[in-house]
C-alpha positions in Angstrom: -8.3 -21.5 -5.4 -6.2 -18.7 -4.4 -2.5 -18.1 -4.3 -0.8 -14.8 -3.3 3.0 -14.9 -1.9 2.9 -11.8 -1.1 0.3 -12.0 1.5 -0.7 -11.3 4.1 -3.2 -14.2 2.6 -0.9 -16.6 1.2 -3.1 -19.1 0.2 -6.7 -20.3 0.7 -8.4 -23.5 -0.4 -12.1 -25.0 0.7 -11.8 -24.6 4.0 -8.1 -23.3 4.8 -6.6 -20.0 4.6 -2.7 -20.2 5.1 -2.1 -16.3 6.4 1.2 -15.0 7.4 2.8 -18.6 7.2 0.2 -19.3 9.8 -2.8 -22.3 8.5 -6.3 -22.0 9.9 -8.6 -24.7 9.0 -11.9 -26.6 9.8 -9.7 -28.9 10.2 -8.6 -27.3 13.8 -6.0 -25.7 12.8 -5.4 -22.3 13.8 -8.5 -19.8 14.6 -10.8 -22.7 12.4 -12.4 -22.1 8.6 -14.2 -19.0 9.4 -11.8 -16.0 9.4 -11.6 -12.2 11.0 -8.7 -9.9 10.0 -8.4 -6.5 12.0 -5.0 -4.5 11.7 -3.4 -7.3 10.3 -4.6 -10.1 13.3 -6.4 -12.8 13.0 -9.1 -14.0 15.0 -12.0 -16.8 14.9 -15.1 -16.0 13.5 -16.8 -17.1 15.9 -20.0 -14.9 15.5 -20.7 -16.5 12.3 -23.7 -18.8 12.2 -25.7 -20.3 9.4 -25.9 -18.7 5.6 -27.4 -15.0 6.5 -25.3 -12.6 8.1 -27.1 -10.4 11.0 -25.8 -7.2 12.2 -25.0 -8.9 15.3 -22.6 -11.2 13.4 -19.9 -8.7 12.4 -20.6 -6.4 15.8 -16.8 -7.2 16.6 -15.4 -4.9 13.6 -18.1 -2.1 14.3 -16.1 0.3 16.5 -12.6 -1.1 14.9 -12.0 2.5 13.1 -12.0 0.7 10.0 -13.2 2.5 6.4 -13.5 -0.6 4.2 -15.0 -4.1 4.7 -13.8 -7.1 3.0 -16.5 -9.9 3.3 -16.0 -13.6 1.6 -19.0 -15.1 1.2 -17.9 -18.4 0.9 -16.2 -20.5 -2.1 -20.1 -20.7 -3.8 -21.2 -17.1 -2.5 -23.7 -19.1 0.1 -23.5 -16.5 2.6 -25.9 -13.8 1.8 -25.6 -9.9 3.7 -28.8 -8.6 3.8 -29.9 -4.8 4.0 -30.5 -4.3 7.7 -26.7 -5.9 7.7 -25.4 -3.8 5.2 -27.0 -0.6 6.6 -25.7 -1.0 10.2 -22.3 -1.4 8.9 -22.5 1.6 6.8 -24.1 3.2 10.8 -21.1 2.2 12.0 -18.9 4.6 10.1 -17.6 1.6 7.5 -18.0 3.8 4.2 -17.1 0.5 1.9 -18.4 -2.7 2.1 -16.8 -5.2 -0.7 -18.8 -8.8 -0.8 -17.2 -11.5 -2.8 -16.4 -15.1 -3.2 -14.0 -16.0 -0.6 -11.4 -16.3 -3.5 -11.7 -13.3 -4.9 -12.3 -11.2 -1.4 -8.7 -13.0 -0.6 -7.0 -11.4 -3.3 -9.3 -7.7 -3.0 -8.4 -7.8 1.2 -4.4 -8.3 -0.1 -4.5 -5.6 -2.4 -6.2 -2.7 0.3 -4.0 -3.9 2.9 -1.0 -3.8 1.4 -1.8 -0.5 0.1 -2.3 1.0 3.9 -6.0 1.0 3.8 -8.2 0.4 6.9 -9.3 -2.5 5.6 -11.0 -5.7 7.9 -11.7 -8.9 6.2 -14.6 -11.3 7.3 -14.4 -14.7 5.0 -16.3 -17.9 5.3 -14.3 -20.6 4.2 -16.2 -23.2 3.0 -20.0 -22.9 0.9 
């Protein structure tokens, strides 16, 4: 689905992101198949339940010091950001928020971060 060797996403496929030679899975590999990047580390997750993203599900990159907000909303764009969501992001002093397939957020994320932006990335990896 998507293949960058540049990275710092290498590759990601249903389920699997291979990040700085590094897999993560839903298989148990790694941080799992849901995926955080802040200043290039990468986390679980965790706070991600169900198909509808609350505020309280990206509260862990709020006082980051990010500008710009990758989100990958899953291989078939399941998971939907609502506006209560997307307005307490914007509260929180994020002035861009980019929502895309997982594939495609892959490849934006790589692009801002490897041109020094404050970029975070939040990617579902499967639906």
């Amino acid at each position: 689905m998507f293949k960058d060797s540049e990275g710092p996403i290498e590759s990601f496929d249903w389920g699997c992101f291979v990040i700085n030679g590094e897999m993560h899975s839903a298989e148990g590999a790694g941080v799992g198949k849901d995926i955080c990047i802040i200043d290039g580390i990468v986390t679980p997750w965790s706070a991600r339940k169900g198909h509808l993203l609350k505020p309280k599900m990206v509260s862990n990159i709020m006082s980051s010091g990010i500008k710009i907000l990758v989100i990958g909303n899953g291989v078939n764009g399941a998971l939907k950001v609502p506006q209560k969501t997307r307005k307490a992001i914007s509260e929180a002093g994020i002035s861009e928020l980019i929502i895309e397939r997982t594939p495609e957020a892959c490849a934006t994320f790589n692009r801002l971060f490897r041109a020094g932006a404050l970029v975070a990335f939040l990617a579902h990896g499967t639906c």
